[in-house]
C-alpha positions as CSV (number, residue, x, y, z in Angstrom):
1,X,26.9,46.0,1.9
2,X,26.7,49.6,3.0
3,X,29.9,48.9,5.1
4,X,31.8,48.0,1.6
5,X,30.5,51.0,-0.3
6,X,31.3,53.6,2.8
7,X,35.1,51.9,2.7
8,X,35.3,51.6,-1.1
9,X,34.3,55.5,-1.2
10,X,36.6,56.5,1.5
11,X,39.3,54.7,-0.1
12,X,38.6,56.3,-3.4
13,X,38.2,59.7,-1.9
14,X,41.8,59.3,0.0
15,X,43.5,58.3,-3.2
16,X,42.3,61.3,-4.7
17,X,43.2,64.0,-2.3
18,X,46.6,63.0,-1.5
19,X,47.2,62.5,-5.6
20,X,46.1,65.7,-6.0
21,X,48.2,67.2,-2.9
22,X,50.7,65.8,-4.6
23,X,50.6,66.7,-8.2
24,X,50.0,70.4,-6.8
25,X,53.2,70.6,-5.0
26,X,55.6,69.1,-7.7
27,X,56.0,71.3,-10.7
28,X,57.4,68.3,-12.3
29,X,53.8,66.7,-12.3
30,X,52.2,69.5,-14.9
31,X,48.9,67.8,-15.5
32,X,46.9,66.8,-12.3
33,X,44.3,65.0,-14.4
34,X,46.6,62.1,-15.2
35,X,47.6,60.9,-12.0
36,X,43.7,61.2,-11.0
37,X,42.4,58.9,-14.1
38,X,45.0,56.9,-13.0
39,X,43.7,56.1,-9.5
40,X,40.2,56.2,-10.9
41,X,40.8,53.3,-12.9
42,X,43.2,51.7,-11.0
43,X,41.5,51.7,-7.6
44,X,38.9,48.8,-8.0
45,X,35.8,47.4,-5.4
46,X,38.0,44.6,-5.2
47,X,41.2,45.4,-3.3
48,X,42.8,42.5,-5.0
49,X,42.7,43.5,-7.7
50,X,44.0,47.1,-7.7
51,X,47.6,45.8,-8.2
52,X,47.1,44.0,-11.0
53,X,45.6,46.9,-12.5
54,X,48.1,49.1,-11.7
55,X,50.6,47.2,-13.6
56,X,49.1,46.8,-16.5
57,X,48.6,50.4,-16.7
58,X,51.7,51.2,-16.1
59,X,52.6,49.1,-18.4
60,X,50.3,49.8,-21.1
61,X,50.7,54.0,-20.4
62,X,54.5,53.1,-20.9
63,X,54.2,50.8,-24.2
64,X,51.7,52.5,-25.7
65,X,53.1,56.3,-25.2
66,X,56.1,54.9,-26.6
67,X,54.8,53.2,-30.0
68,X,52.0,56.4,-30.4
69,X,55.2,58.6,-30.2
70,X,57.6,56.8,-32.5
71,X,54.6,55.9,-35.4
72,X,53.2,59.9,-35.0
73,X,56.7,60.8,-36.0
74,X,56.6,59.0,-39.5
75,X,52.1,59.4,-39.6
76,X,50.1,62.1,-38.1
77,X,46.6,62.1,-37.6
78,X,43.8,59.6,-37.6
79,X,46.1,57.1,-39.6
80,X,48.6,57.0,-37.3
81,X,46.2,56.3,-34.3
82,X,45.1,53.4,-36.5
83,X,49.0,52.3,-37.2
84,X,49.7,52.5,-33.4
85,X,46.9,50.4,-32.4
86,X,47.9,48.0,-35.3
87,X,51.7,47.9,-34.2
88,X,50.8,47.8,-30.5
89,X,48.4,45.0,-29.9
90,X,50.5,42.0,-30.9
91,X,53.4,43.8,-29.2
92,X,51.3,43.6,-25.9
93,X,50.5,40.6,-26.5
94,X,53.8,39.1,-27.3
95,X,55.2,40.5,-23.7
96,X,52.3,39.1,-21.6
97,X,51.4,42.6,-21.2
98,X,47.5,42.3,-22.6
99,X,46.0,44.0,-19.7
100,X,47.0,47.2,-20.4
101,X,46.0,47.0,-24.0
102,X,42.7,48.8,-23.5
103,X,45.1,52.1,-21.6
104,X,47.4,51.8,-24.3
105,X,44.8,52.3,-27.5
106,X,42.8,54.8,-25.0
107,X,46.7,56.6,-24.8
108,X,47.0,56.7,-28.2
109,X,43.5,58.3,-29.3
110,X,43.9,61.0,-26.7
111,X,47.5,61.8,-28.2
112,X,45.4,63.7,-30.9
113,X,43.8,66.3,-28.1
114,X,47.2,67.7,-27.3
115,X,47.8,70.8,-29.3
116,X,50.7,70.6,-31.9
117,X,51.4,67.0,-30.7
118,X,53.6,66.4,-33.4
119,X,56.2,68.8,-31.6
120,X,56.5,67.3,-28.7
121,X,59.5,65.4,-27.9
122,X,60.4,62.3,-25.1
123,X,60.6,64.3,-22.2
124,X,56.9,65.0,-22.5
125,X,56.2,60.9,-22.8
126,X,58.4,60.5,-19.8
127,X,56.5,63.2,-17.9
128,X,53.3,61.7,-18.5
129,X,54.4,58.0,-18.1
130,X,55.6,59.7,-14.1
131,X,52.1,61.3,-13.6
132,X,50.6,57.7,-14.1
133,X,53.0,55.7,-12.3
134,X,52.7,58.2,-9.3
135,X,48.9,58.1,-9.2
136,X,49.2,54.3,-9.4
137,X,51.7,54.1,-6.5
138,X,49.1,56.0,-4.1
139,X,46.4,53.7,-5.0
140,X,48.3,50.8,-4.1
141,X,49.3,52.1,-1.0
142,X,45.7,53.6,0.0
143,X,44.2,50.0,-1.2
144,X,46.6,48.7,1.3
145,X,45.6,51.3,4.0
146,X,42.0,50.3,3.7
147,X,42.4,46.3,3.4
148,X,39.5,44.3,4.9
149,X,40.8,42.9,8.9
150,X,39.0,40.6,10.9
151,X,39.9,37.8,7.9
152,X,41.4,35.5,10.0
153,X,38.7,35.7,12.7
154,X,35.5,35.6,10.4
155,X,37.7,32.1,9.5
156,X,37.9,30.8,13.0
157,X,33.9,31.4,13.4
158,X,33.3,29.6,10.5
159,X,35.1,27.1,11.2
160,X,33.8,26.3,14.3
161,X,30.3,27.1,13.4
162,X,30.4,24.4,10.6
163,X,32.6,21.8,13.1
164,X,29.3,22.6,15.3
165,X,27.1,21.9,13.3
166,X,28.6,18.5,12.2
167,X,28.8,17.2,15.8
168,X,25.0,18.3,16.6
169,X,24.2,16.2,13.7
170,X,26.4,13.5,15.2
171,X,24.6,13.5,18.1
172,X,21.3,13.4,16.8
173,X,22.3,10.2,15.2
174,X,23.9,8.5,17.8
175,X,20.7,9.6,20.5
176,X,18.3,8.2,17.5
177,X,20.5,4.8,17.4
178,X,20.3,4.6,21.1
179,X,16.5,5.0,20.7
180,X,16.0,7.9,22.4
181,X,15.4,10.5,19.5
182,X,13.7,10.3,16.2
183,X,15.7,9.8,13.1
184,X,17.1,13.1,11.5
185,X,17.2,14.8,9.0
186,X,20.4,14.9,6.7
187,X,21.7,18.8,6.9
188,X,20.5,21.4,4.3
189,X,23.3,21.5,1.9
190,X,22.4,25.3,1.4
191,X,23.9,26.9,4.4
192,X,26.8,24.2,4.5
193,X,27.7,25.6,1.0
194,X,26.9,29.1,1.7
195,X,29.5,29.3,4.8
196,X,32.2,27.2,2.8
197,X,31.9,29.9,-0.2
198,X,32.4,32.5,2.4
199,X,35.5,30.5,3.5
200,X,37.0,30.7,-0.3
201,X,36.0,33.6,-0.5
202,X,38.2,34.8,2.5
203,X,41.2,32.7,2.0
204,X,41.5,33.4,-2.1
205,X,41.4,37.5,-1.4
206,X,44.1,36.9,1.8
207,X,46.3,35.1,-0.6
208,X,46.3,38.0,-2.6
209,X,46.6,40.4,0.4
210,X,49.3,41.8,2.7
211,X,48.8,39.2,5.3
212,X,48.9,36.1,2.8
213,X,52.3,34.7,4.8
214,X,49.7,34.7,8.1
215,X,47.6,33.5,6.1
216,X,49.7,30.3,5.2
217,X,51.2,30.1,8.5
218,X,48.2,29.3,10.6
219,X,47.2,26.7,7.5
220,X,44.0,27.9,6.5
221,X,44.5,27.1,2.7
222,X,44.9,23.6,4.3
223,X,42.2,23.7,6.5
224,X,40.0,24.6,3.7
225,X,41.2,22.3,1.2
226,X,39.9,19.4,4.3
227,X,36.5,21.3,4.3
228,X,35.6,21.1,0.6
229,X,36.5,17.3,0.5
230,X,34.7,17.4,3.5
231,X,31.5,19.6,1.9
232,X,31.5,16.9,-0.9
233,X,31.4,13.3,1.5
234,X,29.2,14.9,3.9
235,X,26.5,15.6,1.4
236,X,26.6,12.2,-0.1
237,X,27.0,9.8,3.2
238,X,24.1,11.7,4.4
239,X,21.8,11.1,1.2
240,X,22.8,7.1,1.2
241,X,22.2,7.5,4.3
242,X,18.7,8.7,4.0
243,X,17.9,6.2,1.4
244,X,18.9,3.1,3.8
245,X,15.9,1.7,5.9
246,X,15.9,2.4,10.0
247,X,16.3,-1.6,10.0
248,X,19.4,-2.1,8.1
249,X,21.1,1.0,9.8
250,X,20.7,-0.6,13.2
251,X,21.7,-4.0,12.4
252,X,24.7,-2.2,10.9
253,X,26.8,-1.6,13.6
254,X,30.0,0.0,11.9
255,X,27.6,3.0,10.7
256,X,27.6,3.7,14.6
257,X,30.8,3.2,15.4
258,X,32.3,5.2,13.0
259,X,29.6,8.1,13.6
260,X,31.0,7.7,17.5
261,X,34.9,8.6,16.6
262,X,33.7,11.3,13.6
263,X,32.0,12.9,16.6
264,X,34.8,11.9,19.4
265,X,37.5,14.0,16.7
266,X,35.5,17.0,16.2
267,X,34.7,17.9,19.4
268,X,38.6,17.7,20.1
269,X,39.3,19.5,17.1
270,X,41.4,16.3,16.2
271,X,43.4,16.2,19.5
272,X,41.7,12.6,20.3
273,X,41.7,9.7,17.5
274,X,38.3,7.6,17.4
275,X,40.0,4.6,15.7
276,X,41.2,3.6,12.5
277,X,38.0,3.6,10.1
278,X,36.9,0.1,9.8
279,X,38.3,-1.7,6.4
280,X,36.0,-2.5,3.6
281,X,37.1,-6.3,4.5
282,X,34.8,-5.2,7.8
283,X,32.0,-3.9,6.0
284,X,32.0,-7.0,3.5
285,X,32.3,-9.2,6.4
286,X,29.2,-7.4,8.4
287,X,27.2,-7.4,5.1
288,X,27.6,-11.2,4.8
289,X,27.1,-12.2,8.5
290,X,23.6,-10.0,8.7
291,X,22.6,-10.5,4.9
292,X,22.8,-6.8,4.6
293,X,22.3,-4.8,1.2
294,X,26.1,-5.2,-0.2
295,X,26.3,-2.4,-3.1
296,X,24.3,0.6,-0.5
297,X,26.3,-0.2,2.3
298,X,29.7,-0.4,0.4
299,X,28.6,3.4,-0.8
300,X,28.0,4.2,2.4
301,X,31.6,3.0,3.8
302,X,33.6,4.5,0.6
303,X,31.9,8.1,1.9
304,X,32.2,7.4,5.4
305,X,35.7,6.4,5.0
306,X,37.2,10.1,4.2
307,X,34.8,11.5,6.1
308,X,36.1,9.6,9.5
């Protein structure tokens, strides 16, 4: 956490300096505070998002600077900051433009604190709309200096901490099967879940990011998309699991050979194939010839099935 706030400070700090450096060299730029509210609100915690807001206010600084100059032409005053905000919202909104709505009506209450407003003319709109668009560009840019790394490696740990953590349990069962452990304990959903969050947490703000075609070349929105089906089976073959006496699990011998190739595939990351999973004609069969329980061990194969 303290890691985050020292980048996301530094990163707002850089934004800021080199705006200013740069509104102080340009006569063109008259106004430094513009270009600095703009990378204050534009530069979010979350880098993903700093694009998105730069657009839309861009985009609303642009729209709305334009309506609040056109309506204060014809109405001055409180009235025609109630008439811009009355023209500009559906106009927004027909464009697709709605997220800069809030910059837009914030644009056209602070067109009142200019003095003698009504005597400016569109080179002054345009001036402002560059101030804005200039302190949005550097927070793009410094959002991109400052992007999280180490995404794609964080993903490889997890990945193999979780395919670890799978096969240990694997291995418990089989050594309890062969009667030379106890029975296990099904896994603690909580840290299963926690890692796999982490996971989509990583690959959703990569997708957004300037590695996203890295991203999708080594497959990870893939090899996530496996994990979550994955997440869900797990949990639920392990709680059937947990329900079905030691007795019936033993004398079911497809349980244990499918728990064999499950654990045979992850330790080869998929390289080696245990074996097509058996059929449900199998388990019906098995269920029949040792007068198993039919509906908790049919549950059992329909998880087991995607699982393997």
């Amino acid at each position: 956490m303290n890691s985050e706030l020292l980048r996301s400070s530094l990163k707002l700090f850089t934004a800021g300096f080199i705006t200013t450096a740069i509104a102080m060299s340009f006569e063109r730029l008259e106004f430094v505070w513009y270009p600095l509210v703009a990378v204050v609100v534009v530069t979010d915690d979350n880098d993903e998002l700093t694009v998105q807001a730069s657009s839309n206010r861009i985009l609303g600084t642009a729209m709305g600077g334009l309506i609040t100059f056109i309506v204060h032409t014809v109405v001055q005053g409180w009235p025609g900051v109630l008439v811009s905000l009355l023209v500009m919202i559906p106009v927004l909104r027909v464009l697709g433009w709605s997220g800069g709505l809030g910059t837009a009506g914030l644009l056209s209450v602070m067109f009142l604190m200019i003095p003698n407003y009504t005597k400016l003319d569109w080179i002054y709109v345009f001036d402002r709309s560059l101030d804005t668009v200039v302190g949005c560009v550097i927070a793009v840019l410094v959002g991109l200096l400052f992007w999280p790394r180490g995404a794609i490696d964080e993903l490889r740990r997890s990945d193999s901490q979780l395919r670890q953590s799978l096969i240990e349990q694997l291995q418990r069962y089989e050594h309890w099967l062969k009667g030379t452990a106890s029975r296990p304990k099904p896994l603690a959903p909580a840290p299963f879940t926690a890692q796999l969050e982490r996971m989509e947490h990583l690959v959703g703000r990569e997708q957004r990011g300037p590695r996203r075609q890295q991203l999708r070349r080594t497959g990870w929105p893939q090899r996530l998309l496996l994990w979550q089906h994955s997440h869900f089976h797990w949990i639920a073959w392990e709680q059937m699991l947990s329900e079905l006496p030691d007795e019936v699990i033993h004398r079911a011998d497809l349980i244990g050979r499918s728990m064999e190739a499950m654990a045979l595939e992850l330790a080869s990351a998929g390289r080696l194939n245990g074996g097509a999973p058996p059929s449900l004609g199998q388990w019906r069969n098995q269920v029949e010839q040792q007068q198993l329980p039919v509906l908790a061990l049919l549950a059992v194969a329909q998880e087991q099935q995607p699982l393997h």
